[in-house]
PDB file with one MODEL, atoms N, CA, C and O in Angstrom:
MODEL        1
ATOM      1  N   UNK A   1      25.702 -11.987  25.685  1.00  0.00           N
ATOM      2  CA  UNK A   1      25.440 -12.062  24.242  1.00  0.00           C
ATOM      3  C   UNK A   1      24.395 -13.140  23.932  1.00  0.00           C
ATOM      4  O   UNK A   1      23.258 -13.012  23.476  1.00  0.00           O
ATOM      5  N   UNK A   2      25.172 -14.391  24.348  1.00  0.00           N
ATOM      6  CA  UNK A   2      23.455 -14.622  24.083  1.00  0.00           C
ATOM      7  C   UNK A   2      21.991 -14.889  24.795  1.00  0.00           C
ATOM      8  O   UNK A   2      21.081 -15.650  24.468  1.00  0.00           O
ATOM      9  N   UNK A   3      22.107 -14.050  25.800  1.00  0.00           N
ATOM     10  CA  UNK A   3      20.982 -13.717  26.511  1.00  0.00           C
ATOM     11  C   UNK A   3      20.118 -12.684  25.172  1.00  0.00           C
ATOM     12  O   UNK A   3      18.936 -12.785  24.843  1.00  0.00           O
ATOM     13  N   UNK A   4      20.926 -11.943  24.731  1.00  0.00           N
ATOM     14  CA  UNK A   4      20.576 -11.197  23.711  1.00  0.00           C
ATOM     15  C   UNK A   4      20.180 -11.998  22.694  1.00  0.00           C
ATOM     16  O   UNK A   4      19.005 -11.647  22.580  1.00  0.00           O
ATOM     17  N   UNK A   5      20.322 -12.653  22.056  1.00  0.00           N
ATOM     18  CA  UNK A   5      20.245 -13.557  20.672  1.00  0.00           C
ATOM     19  C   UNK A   5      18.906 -13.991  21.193  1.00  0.00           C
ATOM     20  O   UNK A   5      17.936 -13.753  20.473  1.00  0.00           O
ATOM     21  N   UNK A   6      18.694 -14.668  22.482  1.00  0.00           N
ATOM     22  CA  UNK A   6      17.261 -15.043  22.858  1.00  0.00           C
ATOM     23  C   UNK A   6      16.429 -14.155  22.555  1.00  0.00           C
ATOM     24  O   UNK A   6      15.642 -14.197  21.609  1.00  0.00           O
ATOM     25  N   UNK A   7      16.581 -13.151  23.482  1.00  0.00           N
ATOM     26  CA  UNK A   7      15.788 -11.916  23.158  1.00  0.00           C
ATOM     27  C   UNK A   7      15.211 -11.957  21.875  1.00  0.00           C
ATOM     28  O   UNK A   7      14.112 -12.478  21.683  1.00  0.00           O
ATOM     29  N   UNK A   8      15.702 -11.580  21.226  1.00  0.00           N
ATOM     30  CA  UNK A   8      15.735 -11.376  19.887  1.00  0.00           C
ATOM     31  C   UNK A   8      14.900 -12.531  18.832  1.00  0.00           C
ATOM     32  O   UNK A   8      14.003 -12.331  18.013  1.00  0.00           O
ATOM     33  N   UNK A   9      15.631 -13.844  19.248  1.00  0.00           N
ATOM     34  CA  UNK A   9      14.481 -14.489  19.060  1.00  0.00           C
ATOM     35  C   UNK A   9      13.129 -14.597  19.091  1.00  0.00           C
ATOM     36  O   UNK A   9      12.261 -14.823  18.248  1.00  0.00           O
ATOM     37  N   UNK A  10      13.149 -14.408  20.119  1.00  0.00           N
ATOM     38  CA  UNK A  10      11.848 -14.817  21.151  1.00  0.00           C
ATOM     39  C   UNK A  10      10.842 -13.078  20.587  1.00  0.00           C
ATOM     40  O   UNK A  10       9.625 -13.156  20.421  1.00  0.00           O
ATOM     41  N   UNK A  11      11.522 -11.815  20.392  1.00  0.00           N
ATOM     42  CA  UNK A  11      10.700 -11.261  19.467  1.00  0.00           C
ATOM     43  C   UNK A  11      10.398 -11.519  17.989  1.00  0.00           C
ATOM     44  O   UNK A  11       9.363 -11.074  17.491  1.00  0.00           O
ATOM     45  N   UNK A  12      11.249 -12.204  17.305  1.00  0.00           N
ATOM     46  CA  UNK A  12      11.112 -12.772  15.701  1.00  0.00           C
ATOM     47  C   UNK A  12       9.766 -13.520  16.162  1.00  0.00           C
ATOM     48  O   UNK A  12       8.742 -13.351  15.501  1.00  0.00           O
ATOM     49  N   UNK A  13       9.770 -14.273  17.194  1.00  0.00           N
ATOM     50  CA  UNK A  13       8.610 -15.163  17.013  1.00  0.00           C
ATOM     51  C   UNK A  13       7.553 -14.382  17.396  1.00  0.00           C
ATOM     52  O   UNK A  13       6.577 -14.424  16.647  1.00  0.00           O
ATOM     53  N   UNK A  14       7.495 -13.766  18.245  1.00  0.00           N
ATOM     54  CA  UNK A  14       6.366 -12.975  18.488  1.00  0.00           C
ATOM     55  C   UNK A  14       5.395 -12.234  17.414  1.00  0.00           C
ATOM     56  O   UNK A  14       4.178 -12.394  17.318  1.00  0.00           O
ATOM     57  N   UNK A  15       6.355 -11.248  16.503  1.00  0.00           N
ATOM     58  CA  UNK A  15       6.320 -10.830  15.003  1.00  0.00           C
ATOM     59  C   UNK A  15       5.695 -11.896  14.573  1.00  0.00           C
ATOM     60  O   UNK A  15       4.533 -11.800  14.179  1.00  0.00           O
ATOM     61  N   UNK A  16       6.346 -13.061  14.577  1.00  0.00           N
ATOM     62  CA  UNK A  16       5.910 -13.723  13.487  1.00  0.00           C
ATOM     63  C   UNK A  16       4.588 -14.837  13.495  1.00  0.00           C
ATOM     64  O   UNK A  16       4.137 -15.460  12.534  1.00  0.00           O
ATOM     65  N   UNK A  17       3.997 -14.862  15.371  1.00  0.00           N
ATOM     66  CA  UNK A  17       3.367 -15.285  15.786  1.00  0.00           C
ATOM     67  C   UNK A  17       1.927 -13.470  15.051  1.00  0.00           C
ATOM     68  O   UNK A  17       1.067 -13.824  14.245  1.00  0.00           O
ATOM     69  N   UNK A  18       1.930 -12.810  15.223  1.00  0.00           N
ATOM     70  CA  UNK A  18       1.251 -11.555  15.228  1.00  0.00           C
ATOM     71  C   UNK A  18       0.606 -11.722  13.605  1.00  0.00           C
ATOM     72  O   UNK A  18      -0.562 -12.002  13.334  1.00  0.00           O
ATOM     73  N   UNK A  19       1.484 -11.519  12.841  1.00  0.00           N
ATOM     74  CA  UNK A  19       1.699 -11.630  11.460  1.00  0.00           C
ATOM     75  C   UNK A  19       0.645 -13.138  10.983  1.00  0.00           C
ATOM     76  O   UNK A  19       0.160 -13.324   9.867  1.00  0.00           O
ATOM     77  N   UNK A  20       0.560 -13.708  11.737  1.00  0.00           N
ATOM     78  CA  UNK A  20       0.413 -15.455  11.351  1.00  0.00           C
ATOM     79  C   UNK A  20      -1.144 -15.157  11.545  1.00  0.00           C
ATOM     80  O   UNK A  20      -1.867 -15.734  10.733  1.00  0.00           O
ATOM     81  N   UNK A  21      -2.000 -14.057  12.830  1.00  0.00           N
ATOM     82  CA  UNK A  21      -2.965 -13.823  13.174  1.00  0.00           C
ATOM     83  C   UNK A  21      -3.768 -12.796  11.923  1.00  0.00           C
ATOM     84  O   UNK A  21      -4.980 -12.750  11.711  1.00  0.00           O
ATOM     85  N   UNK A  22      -2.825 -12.124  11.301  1.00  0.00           N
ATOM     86  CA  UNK A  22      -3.766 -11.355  10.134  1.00  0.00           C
ATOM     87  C   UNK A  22      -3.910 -11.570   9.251  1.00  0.00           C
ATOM     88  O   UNK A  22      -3.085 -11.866   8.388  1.00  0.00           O
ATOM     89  N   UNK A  23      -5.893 -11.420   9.143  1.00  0.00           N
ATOM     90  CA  UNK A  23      -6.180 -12.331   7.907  1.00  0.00           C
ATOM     91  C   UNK A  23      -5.310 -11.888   6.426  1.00  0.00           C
ATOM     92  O   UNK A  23      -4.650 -10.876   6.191  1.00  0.00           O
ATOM     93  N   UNK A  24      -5.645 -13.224   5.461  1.00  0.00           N
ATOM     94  CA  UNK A  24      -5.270 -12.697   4.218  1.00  0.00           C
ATOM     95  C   UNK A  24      -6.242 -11.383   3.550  1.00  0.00           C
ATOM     96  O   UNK A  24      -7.402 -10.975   3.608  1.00  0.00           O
ATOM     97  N   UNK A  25      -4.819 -11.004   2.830  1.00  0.00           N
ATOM     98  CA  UNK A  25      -5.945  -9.401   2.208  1.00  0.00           C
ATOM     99  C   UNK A  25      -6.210  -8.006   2.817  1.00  0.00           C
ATOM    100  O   UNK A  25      -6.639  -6.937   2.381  1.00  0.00           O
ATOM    101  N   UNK A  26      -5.696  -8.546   4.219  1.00  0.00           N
ATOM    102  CA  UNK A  26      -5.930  -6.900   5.274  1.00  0.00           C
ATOM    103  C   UNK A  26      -5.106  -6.188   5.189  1.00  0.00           C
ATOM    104  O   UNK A  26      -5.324  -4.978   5.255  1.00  0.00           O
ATOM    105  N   UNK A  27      -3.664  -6.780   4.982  1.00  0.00           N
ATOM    106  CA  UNK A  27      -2.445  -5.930   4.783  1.00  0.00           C
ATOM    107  C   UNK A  27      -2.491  -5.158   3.484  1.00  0.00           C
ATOM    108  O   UNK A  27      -2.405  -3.955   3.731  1.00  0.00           O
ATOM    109  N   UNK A  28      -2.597  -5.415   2.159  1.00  0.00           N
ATOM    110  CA  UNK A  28      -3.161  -5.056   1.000  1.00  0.00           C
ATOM    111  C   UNK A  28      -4.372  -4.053   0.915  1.00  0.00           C
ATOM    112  O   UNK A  28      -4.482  -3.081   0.168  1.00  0.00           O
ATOM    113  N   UNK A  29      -5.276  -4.533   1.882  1.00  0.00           N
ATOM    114  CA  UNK A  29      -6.706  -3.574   1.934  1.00  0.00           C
ATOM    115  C   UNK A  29      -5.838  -2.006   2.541  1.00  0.00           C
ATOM    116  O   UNK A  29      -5.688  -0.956   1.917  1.00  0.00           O
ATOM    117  N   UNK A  30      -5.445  -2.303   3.756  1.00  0.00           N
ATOM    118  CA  UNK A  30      -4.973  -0.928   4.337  1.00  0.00           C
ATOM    119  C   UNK A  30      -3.890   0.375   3.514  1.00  0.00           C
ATOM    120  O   UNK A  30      -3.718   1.594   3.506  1.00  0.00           O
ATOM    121  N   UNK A  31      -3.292  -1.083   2.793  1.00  0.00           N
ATOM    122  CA  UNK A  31      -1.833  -0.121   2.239  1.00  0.00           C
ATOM    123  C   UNK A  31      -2.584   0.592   1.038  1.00  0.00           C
ATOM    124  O   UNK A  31      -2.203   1.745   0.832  1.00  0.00           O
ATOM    125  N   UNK A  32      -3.664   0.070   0.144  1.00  0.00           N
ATOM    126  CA  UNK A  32      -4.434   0.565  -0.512  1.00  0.00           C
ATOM    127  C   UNK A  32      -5.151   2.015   0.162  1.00  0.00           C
ATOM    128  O   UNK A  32      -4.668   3.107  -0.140  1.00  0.00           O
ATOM    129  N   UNK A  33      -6.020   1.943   0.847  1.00  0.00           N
ATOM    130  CA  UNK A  33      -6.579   2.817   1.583  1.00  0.00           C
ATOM    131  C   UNK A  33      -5.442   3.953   1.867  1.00  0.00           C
ATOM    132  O   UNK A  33      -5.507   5.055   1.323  1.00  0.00           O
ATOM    133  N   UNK A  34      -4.229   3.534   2.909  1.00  0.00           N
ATOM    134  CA  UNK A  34      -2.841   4.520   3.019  1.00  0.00           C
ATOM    135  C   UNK A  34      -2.938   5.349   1.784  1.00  0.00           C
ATOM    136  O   UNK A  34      -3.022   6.575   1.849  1.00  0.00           O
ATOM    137  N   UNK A  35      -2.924   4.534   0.391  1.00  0.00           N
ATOM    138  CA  UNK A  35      -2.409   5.231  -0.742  1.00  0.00           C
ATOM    139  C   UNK A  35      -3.050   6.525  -0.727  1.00  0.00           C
ATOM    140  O   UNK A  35      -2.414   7.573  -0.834  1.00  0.00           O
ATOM    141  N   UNK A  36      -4.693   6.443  -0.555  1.00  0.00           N
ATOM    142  CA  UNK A  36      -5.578   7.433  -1.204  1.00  0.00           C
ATOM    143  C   UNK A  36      -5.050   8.698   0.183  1.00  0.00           C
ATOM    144  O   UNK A  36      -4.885   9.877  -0.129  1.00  0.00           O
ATOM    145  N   UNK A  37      -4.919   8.394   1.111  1.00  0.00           N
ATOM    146  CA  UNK A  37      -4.015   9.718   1.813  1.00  0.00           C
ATOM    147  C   UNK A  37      -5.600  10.009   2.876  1.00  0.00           C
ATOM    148  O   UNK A  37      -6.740   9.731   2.505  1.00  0.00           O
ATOM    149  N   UNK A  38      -5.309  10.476   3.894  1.00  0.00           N
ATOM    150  CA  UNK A  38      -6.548  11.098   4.637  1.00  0.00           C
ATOM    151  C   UNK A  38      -6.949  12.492   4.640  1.00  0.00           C
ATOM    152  O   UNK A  38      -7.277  13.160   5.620  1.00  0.00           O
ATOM    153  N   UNK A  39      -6.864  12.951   3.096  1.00  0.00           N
ATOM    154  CA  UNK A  39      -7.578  14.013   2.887  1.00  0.00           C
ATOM    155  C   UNK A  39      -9.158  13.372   1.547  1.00  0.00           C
ATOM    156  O   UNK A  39      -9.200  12.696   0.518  1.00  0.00           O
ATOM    157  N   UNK A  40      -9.908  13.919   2.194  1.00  0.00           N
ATOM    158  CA  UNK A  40     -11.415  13.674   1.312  1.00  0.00           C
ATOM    159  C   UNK A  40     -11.429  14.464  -0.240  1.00  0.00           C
ATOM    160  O   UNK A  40     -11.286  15.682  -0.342  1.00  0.00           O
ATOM    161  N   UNK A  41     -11.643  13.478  -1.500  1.00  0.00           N
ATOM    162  CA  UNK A  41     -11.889  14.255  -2.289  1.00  0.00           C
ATOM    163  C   UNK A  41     -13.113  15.205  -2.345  1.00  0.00           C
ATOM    164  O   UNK A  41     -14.163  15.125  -1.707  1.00  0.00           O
ATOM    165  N   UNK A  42     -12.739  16.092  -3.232  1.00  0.00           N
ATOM    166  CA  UNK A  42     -13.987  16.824  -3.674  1.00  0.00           C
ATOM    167  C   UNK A  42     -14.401  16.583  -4.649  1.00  0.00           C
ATOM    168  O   UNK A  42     -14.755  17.626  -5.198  1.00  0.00           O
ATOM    169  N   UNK A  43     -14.636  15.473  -5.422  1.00  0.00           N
ATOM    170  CA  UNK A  43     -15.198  15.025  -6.917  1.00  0.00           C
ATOM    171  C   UNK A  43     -16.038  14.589  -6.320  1.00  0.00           C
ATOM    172  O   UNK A  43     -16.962  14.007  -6.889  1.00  0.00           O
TER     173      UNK A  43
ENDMDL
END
């Protein structure tokens, strides 16, 4: 068990080491972009 809890840790930090690397605004830019969907308008 807590060989596990390490684990587990040791991925929170990883996440949170990852997360710490992306700039401000990129997460926002993409989920924006997501919104419009990957089909092309025709207007």
């Amino acid at each position: 068990l807590i060989g596990d809890i390490e684990r587990i840790d040791n991925v929170k930090s990883s996440i949170k080491a990852v997360r710490n690397t992306i700039p401000d605004g990129a997460l926002e830019a993409e989920q924006k972009a997501l919104s419009y969907g990957s089909t092309q308008s025709l207007v």
